[in-house]
GULOZA-273278 format. One record per residue: residue in three letters; x negated, y negated, z negated of N, C-alpha, C in turn. Coordinates in steps of 0.001 Angstrom, whole numbers, plus 524288, in hexadecimal, padded with zeros to 5 digits. Last residue first. Layout:
N
+------+-------+-------+-------+-------+-------+-------+-------+-------+-------+
! resn !  n.px !  n.py !  n.pz ! ca.px ! ca.py ! ca.pz !  c.px !  c.py !  c.pz !
+------+-------+-------+-------+-------+-------+-------+-------+-------+-------+
!  ala !     X !     Y !     Z !     X !     Y !     Z !     X !     Y !     Z !
...
+------+-------+-------+-------+-------+-------+-------+-------+-------+-------+
REM end
This chain:
86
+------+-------+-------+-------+-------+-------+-------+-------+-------+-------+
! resn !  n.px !  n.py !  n.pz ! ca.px ! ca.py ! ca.pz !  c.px !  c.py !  c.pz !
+------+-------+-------+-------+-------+-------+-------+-------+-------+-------+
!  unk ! 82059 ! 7C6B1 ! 7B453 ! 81FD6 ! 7CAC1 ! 7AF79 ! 81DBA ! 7C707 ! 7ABFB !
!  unk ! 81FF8 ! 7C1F4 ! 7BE3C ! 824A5 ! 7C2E1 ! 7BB20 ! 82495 ! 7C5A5 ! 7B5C5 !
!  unk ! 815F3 ! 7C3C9 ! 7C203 ! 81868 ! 7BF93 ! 7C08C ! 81EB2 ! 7BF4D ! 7BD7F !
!  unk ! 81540 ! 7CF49 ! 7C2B4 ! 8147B ! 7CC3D ! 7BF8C ! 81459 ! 7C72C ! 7BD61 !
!  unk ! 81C6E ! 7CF97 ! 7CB9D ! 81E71 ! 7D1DC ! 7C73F ! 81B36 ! 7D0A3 ! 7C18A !
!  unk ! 816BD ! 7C8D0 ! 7D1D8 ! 81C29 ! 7C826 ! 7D0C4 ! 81E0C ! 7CA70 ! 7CBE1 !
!  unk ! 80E33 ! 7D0C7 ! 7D4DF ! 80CD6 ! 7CA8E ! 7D0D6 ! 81233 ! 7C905 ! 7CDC1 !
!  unk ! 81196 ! 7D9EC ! 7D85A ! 80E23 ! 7D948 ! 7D298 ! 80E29 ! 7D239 ! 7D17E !
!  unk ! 813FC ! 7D64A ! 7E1F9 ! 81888 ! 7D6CD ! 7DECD ! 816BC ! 7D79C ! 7D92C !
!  unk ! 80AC6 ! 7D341 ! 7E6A2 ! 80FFA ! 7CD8F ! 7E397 ! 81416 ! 7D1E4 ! 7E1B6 !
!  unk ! 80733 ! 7DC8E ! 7E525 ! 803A6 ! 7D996 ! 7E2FC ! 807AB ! 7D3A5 ! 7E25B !
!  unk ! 80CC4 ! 7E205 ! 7EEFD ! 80CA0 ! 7E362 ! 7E896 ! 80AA9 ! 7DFF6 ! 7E4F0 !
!  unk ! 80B06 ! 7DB84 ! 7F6C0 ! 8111D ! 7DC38 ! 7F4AA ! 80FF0 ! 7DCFC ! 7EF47 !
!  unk ! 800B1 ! 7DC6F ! 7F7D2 ! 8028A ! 7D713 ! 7F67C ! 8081A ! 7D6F0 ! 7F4B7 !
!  unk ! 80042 ! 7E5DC ! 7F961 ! 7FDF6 ! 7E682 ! 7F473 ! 8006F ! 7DE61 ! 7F2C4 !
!  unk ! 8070C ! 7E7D0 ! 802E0 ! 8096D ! 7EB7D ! 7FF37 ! 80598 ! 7E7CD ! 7F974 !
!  unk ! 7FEFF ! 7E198 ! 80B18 ! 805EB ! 7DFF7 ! 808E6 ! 808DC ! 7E2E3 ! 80298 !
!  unk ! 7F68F ! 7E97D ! 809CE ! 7F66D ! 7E32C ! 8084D ! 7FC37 ! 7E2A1 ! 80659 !
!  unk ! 7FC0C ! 7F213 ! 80EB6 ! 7F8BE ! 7F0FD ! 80926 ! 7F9DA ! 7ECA9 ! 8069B !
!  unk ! 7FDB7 ! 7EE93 ! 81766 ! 80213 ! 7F047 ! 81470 ! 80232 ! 7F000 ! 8103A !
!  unk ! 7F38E ! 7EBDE ! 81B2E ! 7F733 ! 7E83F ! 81A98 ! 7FDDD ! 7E8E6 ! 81699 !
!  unk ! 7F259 ! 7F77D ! 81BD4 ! 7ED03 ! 7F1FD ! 81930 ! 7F10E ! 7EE35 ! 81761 !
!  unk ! 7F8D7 ! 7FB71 ! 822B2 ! 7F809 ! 7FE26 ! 81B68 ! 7F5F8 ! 7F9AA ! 819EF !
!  unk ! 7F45B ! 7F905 ! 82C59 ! 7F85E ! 7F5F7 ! 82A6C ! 7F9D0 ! 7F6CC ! 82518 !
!  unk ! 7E8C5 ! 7FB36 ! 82B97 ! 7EA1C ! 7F581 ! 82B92 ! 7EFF8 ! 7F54A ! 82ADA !
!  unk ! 7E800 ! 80625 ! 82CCB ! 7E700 ! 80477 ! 82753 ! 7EA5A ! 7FE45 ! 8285F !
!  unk ! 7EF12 ! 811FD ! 82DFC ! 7F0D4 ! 80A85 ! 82F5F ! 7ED6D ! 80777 ! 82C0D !
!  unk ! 7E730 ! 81A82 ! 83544 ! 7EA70 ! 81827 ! 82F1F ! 7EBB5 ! 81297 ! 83204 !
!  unk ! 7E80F ! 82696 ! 83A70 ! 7E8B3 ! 821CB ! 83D0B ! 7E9EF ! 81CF0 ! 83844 !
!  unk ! 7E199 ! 830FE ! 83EE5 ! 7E3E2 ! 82E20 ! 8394E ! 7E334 ! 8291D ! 83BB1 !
!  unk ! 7E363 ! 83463 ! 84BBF ! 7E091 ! 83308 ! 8473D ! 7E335 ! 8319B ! 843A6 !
!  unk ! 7F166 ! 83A3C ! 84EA0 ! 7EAD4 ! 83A81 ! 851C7 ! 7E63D ! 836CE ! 84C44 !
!  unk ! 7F9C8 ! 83B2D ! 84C1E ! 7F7FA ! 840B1 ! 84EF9 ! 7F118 ! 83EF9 ! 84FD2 !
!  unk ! 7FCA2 ! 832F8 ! 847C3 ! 7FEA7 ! 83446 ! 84C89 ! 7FBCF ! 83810 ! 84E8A !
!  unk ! 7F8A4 ! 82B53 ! 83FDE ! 7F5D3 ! 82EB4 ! 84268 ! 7F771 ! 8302B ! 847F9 !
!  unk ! 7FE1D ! 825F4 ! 837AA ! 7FEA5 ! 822B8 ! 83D47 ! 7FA0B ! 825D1 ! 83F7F !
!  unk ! 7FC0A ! 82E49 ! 83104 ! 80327 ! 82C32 ! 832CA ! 802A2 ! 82950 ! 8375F !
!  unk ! 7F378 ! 82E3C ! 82BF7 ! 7F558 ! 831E2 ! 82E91 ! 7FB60 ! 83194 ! 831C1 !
!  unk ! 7F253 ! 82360 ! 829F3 ! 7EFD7 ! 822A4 ! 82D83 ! 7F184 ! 82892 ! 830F3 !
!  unk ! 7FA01 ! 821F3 ! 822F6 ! 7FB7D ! 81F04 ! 828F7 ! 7F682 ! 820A8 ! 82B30 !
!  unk ! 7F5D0 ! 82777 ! 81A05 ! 7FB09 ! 829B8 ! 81C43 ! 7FB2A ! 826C4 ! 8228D !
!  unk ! 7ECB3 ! 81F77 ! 817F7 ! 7ECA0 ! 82600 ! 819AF ! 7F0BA ! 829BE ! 81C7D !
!  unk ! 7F1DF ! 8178C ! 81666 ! 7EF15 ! 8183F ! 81AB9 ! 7EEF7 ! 81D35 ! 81C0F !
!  unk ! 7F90B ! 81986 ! 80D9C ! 7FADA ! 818FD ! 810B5 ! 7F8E5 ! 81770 ! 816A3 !
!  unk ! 7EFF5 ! 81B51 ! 805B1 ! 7F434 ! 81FD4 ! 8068A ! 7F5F1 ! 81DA4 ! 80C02 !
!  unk ! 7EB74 ! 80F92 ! 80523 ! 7E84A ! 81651 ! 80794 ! 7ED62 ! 819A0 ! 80895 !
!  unk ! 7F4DB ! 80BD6 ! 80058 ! 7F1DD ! 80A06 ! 80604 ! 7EED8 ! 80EC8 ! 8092A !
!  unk ! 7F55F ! 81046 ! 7F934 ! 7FB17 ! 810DE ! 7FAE9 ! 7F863 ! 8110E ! 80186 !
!  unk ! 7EC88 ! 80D8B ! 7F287 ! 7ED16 ! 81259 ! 7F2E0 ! 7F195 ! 811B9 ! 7F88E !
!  unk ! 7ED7E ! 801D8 ! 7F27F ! 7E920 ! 80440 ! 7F6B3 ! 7E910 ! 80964 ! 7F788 !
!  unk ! 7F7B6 ! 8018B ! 7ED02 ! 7F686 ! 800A8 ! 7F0C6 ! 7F4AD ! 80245 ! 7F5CA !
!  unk ! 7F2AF ! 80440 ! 7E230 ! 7F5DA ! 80825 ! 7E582 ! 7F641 ! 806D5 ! 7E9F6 !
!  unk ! 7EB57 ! 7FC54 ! 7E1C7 ! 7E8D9 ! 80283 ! 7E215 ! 7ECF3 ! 8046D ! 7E5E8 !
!  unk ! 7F0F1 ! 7F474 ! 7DFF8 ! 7EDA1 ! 7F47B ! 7E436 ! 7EB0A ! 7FB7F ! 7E5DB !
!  unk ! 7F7FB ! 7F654 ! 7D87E ! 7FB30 ! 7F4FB ! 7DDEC ! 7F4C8 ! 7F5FF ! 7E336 !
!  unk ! 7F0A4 ! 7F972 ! 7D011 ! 7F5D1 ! 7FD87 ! 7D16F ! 7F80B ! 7FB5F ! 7D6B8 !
!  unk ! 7EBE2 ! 7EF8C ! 7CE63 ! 7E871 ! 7F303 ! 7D07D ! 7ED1D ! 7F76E ! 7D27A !
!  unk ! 7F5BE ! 7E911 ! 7C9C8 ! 7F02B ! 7E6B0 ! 7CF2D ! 7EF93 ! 7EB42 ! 7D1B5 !
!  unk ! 7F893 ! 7EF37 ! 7C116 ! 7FDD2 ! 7EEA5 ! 7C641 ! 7F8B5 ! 7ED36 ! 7CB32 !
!  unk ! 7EE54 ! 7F819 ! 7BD54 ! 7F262 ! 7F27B ! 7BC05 ! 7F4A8 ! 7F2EA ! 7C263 !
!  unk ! 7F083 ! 80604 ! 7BCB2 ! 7ECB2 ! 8000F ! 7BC6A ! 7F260 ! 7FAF9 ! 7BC6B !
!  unk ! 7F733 ! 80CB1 ! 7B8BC ! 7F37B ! 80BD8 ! 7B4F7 ! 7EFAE ! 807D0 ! 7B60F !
!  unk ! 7FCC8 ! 811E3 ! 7C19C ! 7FF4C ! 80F6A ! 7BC70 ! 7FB4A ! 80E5B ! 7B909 !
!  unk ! 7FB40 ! 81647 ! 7CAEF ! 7F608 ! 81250 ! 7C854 ! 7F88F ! 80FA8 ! 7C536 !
!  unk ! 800D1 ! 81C32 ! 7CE62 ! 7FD94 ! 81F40 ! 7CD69 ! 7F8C8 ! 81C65 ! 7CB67 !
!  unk ! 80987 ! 81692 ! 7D3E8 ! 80A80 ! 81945 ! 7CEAF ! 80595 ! 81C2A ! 7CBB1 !
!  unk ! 8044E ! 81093 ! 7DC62 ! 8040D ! 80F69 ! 7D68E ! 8062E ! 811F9 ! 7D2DB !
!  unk ! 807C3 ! 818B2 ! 7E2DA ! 801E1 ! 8188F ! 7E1D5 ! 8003D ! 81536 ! 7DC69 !
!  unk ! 80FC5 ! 81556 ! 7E52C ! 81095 ! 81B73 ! 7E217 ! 80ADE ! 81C14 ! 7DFFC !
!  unk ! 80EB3 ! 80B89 ! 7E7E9 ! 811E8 ! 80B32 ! 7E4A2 ! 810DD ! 8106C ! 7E0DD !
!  unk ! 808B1 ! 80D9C ! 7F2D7 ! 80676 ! 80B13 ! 7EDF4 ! 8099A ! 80ADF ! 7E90A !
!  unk ! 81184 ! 8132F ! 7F6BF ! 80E17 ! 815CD ! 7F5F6 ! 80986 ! 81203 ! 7F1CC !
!  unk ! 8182C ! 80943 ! 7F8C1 ! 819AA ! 80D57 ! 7F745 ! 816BA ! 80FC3 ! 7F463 !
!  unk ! 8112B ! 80108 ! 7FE6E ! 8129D ! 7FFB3 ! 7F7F6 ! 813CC ! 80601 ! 7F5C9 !
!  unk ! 80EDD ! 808EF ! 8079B ! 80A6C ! 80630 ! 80351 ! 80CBF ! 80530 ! 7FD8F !
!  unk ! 819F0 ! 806B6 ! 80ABD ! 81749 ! 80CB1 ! 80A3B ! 811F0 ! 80C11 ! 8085A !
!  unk ! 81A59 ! 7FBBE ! 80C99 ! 81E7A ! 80005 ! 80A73 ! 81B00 ! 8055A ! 80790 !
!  unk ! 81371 ! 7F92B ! 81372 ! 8121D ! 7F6DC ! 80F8C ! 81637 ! 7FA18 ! 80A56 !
!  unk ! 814F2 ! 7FCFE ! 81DD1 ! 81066 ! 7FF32 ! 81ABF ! 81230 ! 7FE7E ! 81333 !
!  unk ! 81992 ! 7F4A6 ! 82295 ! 81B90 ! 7FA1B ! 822C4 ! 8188A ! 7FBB8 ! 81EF5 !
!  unk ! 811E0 ! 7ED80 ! 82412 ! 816B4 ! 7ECED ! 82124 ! 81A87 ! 7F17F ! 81FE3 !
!  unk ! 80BCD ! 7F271 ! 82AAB ! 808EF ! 7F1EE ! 8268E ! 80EB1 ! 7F153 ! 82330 !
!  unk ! 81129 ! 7F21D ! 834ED ! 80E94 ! 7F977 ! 8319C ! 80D61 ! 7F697 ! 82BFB !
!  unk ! 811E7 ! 7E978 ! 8368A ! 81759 ! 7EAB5 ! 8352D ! 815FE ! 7F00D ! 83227 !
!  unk ! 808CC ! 7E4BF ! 839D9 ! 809E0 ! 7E383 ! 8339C ! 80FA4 ! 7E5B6 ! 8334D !
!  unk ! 806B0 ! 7EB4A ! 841DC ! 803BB ! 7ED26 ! 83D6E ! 80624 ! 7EB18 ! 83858 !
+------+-------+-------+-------+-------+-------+-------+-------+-------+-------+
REM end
């Protein structure tokens, strides 16, 4: 599970990244967490039709959960760093 979640964590920042082009107007805090939780829904909905296999909607929530987590603690030291340097 923690190798799906590390896998994950790519295709979250990605899609949280295109998701912040669309919240240029809150502060850097609220723009990493929103887009985020947006990237997070998008990318249940897609795994849950992707790890279907012909038979129920099947989502990953627990390893996305963790992917989450990793992706918002990546983003959140790379926001401090850059403001420690500014």
């Amino acid at each position: 599970m923690l190798i799906v979640a590390i896998g994950g964590i790519g295709p979250i920042w990605i899609v949280a990244w295109l998701f912040g082009f669309a919240l240029k107007k809150l502060d850097a805090t609220k723009k990493i967490i929103y887009s985020s939780l947006a990237s997070y829904i998008f990318a249940i909905i897609l795994s849950g039709f992707g790890n279907a296999n012909g038979g129920p909607w099947n989502p990953m929530i627990a390893e996305y959960s963790i992917s989450l987590i990793f992706v918002l603690l990546i983003r959140f030291g790379i926001q401090k760093i850059r403001n420690k340097d500014a």
